[in-house]
C-alpha positions in Angstrom: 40.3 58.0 115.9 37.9 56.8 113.8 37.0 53.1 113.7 35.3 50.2 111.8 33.9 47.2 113.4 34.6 43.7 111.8 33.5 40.0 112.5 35.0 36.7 112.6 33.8 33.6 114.3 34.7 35.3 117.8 32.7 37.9 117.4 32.7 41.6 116.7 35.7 43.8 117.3 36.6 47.5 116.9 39.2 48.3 114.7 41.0 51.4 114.1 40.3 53.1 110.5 43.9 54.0 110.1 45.1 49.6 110.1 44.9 48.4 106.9 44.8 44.6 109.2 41.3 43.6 110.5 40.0 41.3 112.8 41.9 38.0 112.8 45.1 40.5 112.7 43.9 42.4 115.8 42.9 39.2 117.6 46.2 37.5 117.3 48.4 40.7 118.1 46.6 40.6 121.5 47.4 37.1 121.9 51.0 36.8 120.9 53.0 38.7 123.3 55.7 36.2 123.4 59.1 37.7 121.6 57.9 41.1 120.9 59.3 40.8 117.3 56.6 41.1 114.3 56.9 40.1 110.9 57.5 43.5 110.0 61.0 43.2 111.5 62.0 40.0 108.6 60.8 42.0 105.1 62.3 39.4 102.8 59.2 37.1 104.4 56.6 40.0 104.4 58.0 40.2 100.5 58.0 36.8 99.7 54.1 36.4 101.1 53.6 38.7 99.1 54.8 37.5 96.2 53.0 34.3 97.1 49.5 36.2 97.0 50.5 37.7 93.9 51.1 34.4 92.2 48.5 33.0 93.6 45.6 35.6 92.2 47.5 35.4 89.1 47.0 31.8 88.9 43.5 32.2 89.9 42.6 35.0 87.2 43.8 32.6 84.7 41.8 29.8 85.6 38.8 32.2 85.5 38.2 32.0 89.4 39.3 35.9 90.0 37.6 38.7 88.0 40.0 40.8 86.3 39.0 43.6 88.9 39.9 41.7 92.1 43.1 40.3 90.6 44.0 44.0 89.6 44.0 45.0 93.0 45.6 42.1 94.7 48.4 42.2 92.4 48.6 46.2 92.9 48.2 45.7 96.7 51.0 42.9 96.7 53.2 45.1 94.5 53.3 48.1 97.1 54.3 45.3 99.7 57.3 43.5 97.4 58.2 47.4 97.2 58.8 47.8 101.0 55.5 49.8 101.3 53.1 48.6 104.8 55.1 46.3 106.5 54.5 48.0 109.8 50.7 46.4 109.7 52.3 43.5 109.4 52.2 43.0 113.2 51.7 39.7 114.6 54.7 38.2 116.7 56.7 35.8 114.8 56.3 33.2 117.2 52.5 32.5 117.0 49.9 29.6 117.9 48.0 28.2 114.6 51.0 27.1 112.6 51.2 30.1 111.3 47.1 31.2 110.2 47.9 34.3 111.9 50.3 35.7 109.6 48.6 34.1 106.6 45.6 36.6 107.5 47.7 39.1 108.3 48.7 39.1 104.8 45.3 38.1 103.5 43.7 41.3 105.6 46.0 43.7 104.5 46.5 42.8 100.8 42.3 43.1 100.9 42.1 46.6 102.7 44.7 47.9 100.3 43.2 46.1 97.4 39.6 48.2 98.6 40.9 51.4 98.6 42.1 51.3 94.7 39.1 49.8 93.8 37.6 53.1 95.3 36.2 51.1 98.8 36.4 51.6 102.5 38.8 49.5 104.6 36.8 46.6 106.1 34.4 46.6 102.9 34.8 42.4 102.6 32.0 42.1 100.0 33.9 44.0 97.1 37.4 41.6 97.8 37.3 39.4 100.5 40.9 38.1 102.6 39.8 34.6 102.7 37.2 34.2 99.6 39.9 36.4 97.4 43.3 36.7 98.5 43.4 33.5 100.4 41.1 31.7 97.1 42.3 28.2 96.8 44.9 28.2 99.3 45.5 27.3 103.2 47.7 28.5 105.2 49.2 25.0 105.2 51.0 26.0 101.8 50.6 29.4 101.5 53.0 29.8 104.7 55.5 27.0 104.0 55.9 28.2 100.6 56.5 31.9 101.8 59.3 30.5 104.1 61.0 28.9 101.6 60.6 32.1 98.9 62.3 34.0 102.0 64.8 31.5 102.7 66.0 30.8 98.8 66.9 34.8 98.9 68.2 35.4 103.1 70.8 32.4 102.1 71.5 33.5 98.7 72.5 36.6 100.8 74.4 34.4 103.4 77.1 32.8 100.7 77.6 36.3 99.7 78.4 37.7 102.9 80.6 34.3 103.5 82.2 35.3 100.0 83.3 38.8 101.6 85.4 37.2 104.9 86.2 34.5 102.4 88.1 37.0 100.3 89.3 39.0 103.4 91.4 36.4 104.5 92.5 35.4 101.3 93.7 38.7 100.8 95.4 38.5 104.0 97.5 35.9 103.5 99.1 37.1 100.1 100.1 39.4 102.5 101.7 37.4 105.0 103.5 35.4 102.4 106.8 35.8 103.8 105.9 35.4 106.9 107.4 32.2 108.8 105.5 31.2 112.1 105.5 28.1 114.0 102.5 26.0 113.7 100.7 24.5 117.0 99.3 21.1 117.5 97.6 20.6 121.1 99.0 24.1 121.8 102.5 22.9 121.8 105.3 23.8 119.3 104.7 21.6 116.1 106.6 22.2 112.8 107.0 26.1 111.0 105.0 27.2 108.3 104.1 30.2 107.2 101.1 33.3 108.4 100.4 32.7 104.3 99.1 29.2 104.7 97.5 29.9 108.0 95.1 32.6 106.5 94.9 30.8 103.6 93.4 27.7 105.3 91.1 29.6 106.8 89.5 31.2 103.3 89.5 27.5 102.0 87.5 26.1 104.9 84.9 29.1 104.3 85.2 28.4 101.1 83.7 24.9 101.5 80.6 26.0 103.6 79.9 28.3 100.7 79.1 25.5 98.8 77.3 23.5 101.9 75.2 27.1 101.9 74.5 26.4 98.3 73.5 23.2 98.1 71.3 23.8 101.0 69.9 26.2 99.4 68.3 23.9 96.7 66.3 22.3 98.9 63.8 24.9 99.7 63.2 25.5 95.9 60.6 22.6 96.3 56.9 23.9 97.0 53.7 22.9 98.5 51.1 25.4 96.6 48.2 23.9 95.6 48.4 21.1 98.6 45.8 23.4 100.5 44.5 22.1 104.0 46.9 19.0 103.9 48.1 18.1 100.2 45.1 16.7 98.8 44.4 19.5 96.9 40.7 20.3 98.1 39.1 23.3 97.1 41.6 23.8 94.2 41.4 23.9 90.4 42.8 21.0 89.2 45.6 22.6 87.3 45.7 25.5 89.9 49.2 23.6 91.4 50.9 24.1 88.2 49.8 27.3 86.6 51.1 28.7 90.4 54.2 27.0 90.0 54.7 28.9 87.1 53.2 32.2 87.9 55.4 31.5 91.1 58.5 31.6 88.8 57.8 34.3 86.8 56.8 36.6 89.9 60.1 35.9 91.6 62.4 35.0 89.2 63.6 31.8 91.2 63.2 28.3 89.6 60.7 26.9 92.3 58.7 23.6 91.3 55.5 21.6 92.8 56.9 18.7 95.1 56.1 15.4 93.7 53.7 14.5 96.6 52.1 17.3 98.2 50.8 15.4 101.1 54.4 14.5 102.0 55.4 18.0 101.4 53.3 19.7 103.5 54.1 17.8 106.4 58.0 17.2 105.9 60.0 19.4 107.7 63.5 18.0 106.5 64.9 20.8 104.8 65.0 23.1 107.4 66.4 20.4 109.4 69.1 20.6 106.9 69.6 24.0 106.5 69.9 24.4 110.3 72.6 21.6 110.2 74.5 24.2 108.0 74.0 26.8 109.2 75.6 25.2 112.5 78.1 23.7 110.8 79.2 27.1 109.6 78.8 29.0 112.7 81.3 25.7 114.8 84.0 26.6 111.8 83.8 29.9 112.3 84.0 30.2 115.6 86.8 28.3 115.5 88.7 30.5 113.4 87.8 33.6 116.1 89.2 31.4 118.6 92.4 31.3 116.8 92.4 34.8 116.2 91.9 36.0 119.8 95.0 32.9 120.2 97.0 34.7 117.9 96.7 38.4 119.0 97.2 37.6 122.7 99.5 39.6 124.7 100.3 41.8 123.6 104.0 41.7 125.7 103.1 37.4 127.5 100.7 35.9 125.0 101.9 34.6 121.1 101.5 38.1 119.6 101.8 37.2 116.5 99.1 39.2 114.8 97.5 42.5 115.8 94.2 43.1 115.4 93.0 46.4 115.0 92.5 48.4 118.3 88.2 49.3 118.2 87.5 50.6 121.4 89.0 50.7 125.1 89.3 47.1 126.8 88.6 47.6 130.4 87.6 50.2 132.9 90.0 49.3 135.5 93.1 48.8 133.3 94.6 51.5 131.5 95.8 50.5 127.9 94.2 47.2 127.6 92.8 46.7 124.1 90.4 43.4 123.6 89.5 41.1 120.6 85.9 42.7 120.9 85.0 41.2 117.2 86.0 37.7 117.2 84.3 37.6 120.7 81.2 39.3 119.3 81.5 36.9 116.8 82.1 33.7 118.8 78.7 34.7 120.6 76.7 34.6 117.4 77.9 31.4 116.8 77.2 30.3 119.8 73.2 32.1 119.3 73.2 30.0 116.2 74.6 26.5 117.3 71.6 26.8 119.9 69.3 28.0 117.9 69.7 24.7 115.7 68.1 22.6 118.8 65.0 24.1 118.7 65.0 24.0 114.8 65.4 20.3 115.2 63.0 19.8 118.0 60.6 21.9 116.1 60.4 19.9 112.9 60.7 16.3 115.3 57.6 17.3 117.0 54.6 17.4 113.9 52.1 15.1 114.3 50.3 13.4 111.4 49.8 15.8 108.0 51.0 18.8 109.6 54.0 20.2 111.6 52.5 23.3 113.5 55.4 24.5 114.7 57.0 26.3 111.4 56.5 29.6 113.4 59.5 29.2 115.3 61.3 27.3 112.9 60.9 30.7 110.9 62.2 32.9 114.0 65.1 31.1 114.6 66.7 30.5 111.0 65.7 34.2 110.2 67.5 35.2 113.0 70.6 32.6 112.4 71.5 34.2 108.9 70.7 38.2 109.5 72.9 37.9 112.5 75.7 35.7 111.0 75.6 38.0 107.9 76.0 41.2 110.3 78.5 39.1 111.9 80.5 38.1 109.1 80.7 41.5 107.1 81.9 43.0 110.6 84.5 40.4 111.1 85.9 41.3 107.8 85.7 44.9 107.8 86.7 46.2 111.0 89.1 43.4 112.2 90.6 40.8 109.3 90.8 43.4 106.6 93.1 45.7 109.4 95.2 42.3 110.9 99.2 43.1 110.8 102.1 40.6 111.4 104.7 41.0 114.0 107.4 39.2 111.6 110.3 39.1 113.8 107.9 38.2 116.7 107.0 35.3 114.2 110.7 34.8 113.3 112.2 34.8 116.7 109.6 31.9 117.9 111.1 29.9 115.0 114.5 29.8 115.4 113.8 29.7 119.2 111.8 27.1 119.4 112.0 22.8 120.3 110.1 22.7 117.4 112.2 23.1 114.6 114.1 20.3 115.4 111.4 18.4 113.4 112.8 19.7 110.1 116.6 18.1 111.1 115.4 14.8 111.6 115.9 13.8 108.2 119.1 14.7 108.2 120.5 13.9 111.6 118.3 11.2 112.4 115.5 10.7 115.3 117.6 9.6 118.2 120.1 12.5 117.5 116.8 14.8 117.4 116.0 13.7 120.5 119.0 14.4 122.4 119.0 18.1 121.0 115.5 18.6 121.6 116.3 16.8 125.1 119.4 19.5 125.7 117.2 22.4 124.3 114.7 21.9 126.9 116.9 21.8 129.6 119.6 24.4 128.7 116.9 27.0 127.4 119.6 26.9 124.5 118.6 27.2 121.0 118.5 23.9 118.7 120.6 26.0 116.0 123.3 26.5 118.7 123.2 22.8 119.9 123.6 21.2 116.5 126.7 23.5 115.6 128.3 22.5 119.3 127.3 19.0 118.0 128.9 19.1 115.0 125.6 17.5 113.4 125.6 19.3 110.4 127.8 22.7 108.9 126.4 26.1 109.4 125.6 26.8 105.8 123.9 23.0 106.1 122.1 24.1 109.0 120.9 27.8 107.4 120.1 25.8 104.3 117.8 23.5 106.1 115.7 26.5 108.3 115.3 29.0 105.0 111.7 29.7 105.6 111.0 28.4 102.0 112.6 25.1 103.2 110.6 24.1 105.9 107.2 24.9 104.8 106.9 22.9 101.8 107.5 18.9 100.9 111.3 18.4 100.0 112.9 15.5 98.2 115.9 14.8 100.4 117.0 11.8 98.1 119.8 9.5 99.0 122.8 12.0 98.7 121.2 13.5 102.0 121.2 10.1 103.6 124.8 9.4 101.9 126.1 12.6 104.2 124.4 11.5 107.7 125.9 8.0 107.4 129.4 9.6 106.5 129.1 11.8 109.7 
């Protein structure tokens, strides 16, 4: 293969003709074999560098630092990248030494040797548009890279509420379903009071609901910048309106409403909004969870578990056990939680341990929240589509735990009073008898009394029992 030899402070090294990275690229590649996932593999941040760059020799063109010529093909080269084009030369690990200098030059390298062959050059040809002294004019990695992550993070969570919207909306659908369904609720796993399959699902689309908006108001935290910080916010070796005029060529390239921090030397070393966002991002992954855990609860049996749902059959449970059908999804779905709860320690420890004007460790903190929100996105569309959107009721199943159940004594004690709910919940227990049963042998209250009290639509809702219901007890 034909080759071209380049130079950094190292030294000389051979590089293939047909990479459109050079040296620094190279060197790092061959340094980095730590997760053997690139940044190739997260395109919204390959994309959002690149629309960094573009902003950036924008901003530069128009403070007459950039010929119209170099700009021309920086833009151009950026453009291909925003359009999905060369992201396999994006190829250094994710997890990378440097606080992230290797993918700025990654970027800077490849943006250059694409920018040479439009201006009619050979790849490696630095004097005609050079990575650092062009692509990389008046910026360090320091803000270059942070502001990338936070372009890439505005849009991955952007896509995260809309995912949550989807298994929002599948189990809101659900339980206008389930409307007429009547269930016993569960406190501590023991029989607690009935309500209906209705306000069950219909809790769980309201507490997704509310991390929706946690996801959004996280999301306003990364629209805050550091460009024109450079090395460590000072600003050195930028125009002195360069921090603006890329703030708003930032904004126009994007079409996000990003904005200069106030201090750039606090901004380029605070790490608290990722902090944040991981905090969410747990915070949505423990609620969720939850609600798979009450799934898996609620399907069990399907003959000596609750089975009061089904959830739709995907694939064979077990090799050894003919017929046995699992809750693969909720599982699969409790383990990404689980992958995302973890991954929120090392996004804490990673922004705890900068030191001074810099926190070197954004690489991972990148790996790890990228990861969080592609796979609870996956997650969460495949929770809704191949398991909630599917979920029957076994209504008589439901029904029959009702009426059968120690339990709905709690909806006689207003009318027969607490000690004489006692003794029938006492007698249930050790007869096996129904409460219903007991009540009548009581004489506690008339059968049409008794049917009027456990209508489902009786017992799942507040009721004003007034004094004529007292009037009746005390007559008894």
């Amino acid at each position: 293969m034909p080759t071209r030899i380049e130079h950094d402070l190292i030294g000389d090294k051979e590089i293939s003709d047909e990479c459109y990275y050079g040296v620094q690229t190279a060197r790092a590649a061959e340094n980095f074999h730590i997760t053997g996932v690139t940044l190739g593999s997260f395109p919204t941040f390959i994309e959002s560098i690149a629309k960094v760059k573009k902003a950036a020799a924008l901003a530069n063109y128009e403070l007459h630092l950039l010929s119209e010529a170099k700009k021309n093909a920086i833009v151009e080269a950026c453009e291909h990248i925003i359009s999905g084009k060369f992201h396999d030369q994006f190829v250094v690990d994710m997890i990378q030494g440097g606080a992230g200098t290797s993918t700025n030059m990654n970027a800077n390298e490849v943006i250059a040797n694409i920018g040479l062959e439009s201006m009619g050059h050979p790849k490696g040809a630095y004097q005609f548009l050079h990575p650092n002294n062009d692509v990389n004019l008046s910026q360090s990695t320091n803000d270059a890279y942070p502001t990338a992550l936070r372009v890439a993070l505005y849009e991955k969570l952007g896509e995260l509420g809309d995912s949550m919207r989807i298994i929002k909306d599948s189990f809101a659908k659900k339980a206008s379903e389930f409307k007429d369904v009547i269930k016993m609720g569960r406190t501590q796993l023991q029989d607690a009071v009935p309500m209906s399959l209705e306000q069950e699902f219909r809790t769980y689309a309201v507490m997704i609901g509310e991390d929706i908006q946690r996801v959004s108001e996280a999301r306003q935290l990364v629209r805050e910048i550091n460009m024109g910080a450079t090395a460590i916010g000072t600003g050195i070796n930028a125009h002195p309106d360069y921090a603006k005029t890329v703030e708003a060529k930032l904004q126009e390239v994007t079409g996000r409403p990003f904005v200069t921090a106030g201090d750039l030397v606090e901004a380029t070393q605070d790490t608290g909004a990722y902090v944040q966002i991981s905090g969410v991002l747990k915070r949505v992954a423990t609620k969720m969870s939850k609600i798979c855990n009450d799934l898996r609860l609620l399907s069990s049996g399907p003959r000596t578990g609750f089975g009061e749902i089904n959830l739709p059959a995907m694939q064979p449970g077990s090799s050894i056990m003919p017929g046995k059908v699992n809750p693969v999804i909720p599982e699969v779905v409790n383990q990404v939680c689980f992958q995302v709860i973890g991954s929120d320690i090392t996004v804490t420890m990673a922004c705890e341990g900068g030191q001074l004007q810099l926190n070197v460790f954004e690489p991972v903190i990148a790996f790890n929240l990228f990861n969080s929100i592609n796979m609870m996105r996956n997650a969460f569309e495949t929770l809704a589509y191949t398991c909630v959107d599917g979920i029957t009721a076994n209504s008589e199943r439901c029904k029959a735990l009702v009426l059968n159940s120690i339990g709905l004594v709690t909806a006689l004690n207003p009318f027969i009073g607490y000690e004489n709910s006692t003794k029938v919940a006492k007698e249930a227990l050790e007869t096996h008898r129904s409460v219903y049963d007991i009540v009548l042998e009581r004489g506690l209250l008339a059968k049409e009394e008794l049917e009027d009290i456990i209508k489902p639509e009786n017992m799942i809702k507040p009721r004003n029992f007034g004094l004529s219901e007292k009037d009746k007890f005390e007559k008894r």
